[in-house]
N, C-alpha and C positions, 0 to 999 in steps of 0.2 A: 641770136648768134650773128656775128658780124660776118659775112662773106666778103671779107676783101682780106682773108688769112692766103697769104703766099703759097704756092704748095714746096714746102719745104718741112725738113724732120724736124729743125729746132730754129727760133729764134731769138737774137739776143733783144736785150732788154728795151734800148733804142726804139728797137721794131715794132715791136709790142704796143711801145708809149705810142708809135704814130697809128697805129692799126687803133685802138683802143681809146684815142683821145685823154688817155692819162698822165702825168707827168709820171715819169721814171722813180722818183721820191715816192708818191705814193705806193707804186707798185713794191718797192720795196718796205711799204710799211705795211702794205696788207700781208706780204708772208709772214710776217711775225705776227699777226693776229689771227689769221686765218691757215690753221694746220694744215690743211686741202690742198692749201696752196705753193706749193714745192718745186718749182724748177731745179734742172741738174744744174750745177756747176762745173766748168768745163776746167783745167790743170790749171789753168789762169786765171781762175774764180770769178769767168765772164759767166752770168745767170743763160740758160740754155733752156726756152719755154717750149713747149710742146704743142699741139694745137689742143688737144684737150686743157693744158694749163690756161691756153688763152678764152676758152669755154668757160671755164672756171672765172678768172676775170672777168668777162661780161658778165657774168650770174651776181658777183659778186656788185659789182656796178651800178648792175639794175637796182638789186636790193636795197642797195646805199641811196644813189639818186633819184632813181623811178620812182621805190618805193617809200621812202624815206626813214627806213629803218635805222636803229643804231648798231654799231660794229656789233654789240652782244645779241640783238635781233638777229642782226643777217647772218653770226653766228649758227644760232639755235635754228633758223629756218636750214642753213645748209644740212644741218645735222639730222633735221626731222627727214629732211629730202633722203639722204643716204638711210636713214633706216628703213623709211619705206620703199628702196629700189630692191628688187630680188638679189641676191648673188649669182652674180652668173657663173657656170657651171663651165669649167672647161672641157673641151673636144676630147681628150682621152678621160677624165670621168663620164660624161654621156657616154662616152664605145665602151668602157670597160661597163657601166649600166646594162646599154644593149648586149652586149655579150652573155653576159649573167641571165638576160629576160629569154637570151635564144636559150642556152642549156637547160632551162627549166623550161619552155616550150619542147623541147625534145625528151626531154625525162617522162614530161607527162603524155605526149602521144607514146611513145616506148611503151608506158602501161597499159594504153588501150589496149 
């Protein structure tokens, strides 16, 4: 991951190219091959990247130059990556979880 991301919410494309060393073409060609890779677009249809988008770019990067994968490679490696990460579980699923584990903790001391 490159640490020279701005701390900002979104960047436009420009930004991206210089942080990333990519030309702005590309970046726009890897969103049409690469699902994952999604920036919003802002009323003015200027690309609006996120720092996880720009994660996603280095990943994607790597795989291509590092590794010398082809587009359908680095593909299928992103794809094996995301099945094997857990879903993570949101903050009121885990409370409503613990909620449910206290009442059946108390149901069951009750019958002692």
């Amino acid at each position: 991951m490159n640490h020279n991301i701005p701390d900002k919410l979104y960047l436009r494309i420009g930004e991206v190219s210089s942080i990333t060393g990519l030309p702005a073409s590309v970046l726009r060609y890897w969103e049409s091959e690469f699902t994952s890779l999604s920036p919003k677009k802002s009323s003015t249809g200027q690309r609006l990247y996120t720092k996880k988008d720009i994660e996603q770019v280095e990943e994607i990067k790597k795989l291509l130059y590092a590794e010398k994968l082809t587009i359908e490679g680095a593909r299928k490696r992103l794809q094996m990556k995301k099945r094997q990460q857990k879903p993570e579980q949101s903050t009121e699923t885990l409370a409503a979880i613990l909620e449910d584990v206290r009442v059946e903790l108390r149901n069951l001391r009750d019958q002692l």
